[in-house]
N, CA and C atoms as an extended XYZ file, in Angstrom:
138
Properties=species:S:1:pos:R:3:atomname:S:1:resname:S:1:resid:I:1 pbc="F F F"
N        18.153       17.895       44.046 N   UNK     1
C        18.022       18.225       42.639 CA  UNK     1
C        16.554       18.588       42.396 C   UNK     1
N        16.114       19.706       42.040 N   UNK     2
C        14.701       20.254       41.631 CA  UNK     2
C        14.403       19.949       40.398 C   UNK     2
N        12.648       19.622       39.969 N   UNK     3
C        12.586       19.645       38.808 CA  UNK     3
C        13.474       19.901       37.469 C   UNK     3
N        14.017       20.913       37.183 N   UNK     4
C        14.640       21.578       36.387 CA  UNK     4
C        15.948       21.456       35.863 C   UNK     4
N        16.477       20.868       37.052 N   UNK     5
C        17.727       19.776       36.932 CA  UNK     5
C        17.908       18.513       36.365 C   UNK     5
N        16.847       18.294       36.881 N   UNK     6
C        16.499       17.070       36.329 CA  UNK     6
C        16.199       16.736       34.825 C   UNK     6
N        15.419       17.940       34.238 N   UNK     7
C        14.443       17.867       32.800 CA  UNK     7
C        15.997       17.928       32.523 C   UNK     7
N        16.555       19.245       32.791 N   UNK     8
C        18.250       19.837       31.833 CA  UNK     8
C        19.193       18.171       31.619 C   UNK     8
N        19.472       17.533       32.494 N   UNK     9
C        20.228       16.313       32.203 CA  UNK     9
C        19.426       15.182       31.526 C   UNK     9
N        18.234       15.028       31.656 N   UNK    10
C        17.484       14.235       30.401 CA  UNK    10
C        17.746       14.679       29.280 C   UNK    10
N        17.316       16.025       29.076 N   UNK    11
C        17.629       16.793       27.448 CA  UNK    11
C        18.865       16.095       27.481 C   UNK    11
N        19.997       16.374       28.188 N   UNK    12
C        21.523       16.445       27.292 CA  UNK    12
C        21.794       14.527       27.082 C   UNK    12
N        21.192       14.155       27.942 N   UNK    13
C        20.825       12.257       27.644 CA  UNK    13
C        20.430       12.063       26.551 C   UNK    13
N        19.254       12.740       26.148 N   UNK    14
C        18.484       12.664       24.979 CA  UNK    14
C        19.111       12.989       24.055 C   UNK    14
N        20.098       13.868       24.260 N   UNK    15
C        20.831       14.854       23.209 CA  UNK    15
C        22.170       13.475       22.741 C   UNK    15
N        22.431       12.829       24.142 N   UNK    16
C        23.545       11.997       23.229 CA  UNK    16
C        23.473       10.759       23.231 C   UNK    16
N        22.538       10.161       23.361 N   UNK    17
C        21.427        9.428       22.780 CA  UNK    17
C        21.029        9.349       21.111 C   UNK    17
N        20.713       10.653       21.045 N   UNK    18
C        20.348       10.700       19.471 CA  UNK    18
C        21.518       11.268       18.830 C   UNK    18
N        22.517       11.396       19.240 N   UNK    19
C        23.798       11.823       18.638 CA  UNK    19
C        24.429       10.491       18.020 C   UNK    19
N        24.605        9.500       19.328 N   UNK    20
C        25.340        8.445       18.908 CA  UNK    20
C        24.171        7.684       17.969 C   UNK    20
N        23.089        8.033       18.099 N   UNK    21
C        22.314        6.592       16.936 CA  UNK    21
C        22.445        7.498       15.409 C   UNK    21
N        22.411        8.819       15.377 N   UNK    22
C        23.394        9.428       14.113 CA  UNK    22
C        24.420        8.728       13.509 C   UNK    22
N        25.123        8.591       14.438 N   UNK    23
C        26.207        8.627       13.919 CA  UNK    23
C        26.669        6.450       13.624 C   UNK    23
N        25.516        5.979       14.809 N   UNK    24
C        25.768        4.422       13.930 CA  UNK    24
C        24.909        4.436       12.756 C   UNK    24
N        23.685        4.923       12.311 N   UNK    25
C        23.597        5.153       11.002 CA  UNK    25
C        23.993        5.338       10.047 C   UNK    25
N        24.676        6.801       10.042 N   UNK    26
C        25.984        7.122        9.012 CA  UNK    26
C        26.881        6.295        8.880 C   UNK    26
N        27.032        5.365        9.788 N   UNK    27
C        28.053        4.363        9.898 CA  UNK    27
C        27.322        3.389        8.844 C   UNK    27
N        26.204        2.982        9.435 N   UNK    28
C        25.908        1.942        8.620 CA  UNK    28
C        25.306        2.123        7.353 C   UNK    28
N        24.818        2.901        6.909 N   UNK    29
C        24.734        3.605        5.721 CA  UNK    29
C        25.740        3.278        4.692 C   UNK    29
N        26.884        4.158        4.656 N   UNK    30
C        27.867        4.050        4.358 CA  UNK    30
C        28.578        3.109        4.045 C   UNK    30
N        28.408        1.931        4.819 N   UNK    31
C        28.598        0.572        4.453 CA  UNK    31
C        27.882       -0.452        3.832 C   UNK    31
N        26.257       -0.020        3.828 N   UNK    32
C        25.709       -0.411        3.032 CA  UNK    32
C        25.628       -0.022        1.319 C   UNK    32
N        25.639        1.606        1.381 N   UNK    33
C        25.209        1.662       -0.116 CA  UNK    33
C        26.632        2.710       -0.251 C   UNK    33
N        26.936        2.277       -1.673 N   UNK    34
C        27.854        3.211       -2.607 CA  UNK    34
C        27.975        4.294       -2.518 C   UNK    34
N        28.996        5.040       -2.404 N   UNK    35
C        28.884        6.424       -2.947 CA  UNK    35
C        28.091        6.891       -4.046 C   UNK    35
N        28.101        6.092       -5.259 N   UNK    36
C        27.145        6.388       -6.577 CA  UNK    36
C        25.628        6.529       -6.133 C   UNK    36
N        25.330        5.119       -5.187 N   UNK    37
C        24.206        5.176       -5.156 CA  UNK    37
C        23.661        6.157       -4.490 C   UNK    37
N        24.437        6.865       -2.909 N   UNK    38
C        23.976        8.324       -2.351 CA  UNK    38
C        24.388        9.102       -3.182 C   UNK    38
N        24.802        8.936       -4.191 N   UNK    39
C        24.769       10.165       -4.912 CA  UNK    39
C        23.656       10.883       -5.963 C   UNK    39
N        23.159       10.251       -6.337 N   UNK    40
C        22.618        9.605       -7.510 CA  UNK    40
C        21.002       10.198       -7.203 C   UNK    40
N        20.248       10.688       -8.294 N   UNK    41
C        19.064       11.279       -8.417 CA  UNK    41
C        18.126       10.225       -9.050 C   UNK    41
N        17.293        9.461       -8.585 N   UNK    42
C        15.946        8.773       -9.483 CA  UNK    42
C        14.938        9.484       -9.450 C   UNK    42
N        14.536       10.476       -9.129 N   UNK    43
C        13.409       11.389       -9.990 CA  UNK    43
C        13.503       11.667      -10.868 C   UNK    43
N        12.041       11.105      -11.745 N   UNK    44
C        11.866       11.422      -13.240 CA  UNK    44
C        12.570       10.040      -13.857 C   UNK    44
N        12.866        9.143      -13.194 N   UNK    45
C        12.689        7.692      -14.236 CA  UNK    45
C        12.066        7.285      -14.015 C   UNK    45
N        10.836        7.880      -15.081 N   UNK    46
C         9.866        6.763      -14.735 CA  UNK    46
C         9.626        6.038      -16.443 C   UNK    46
């Protein structure tokens, strides 16, 4: 395996790596706060 092989299967590691911590976020997100509350604009209450 040459350099280049190597970098290409790190990227796609990296790639689902940061895919799955996406997606436990959204997970946990979601379970933390309301729909209202992601919905919802507080700029300008001040």
């Amino acid at each position: 395996m040459d350099f280049w092989s190597a970098l290409e299967y790190g990227a796609w590691g990296l790639s689902i790596v940061l895919i799955g911590w996406m997606l436990v976020d959204a997970r946990f997100v979601s379970t933390t706060y309301g729909e209202d509350f992601l919905l919802s604009s507080r700029e300008g209450d001040e």
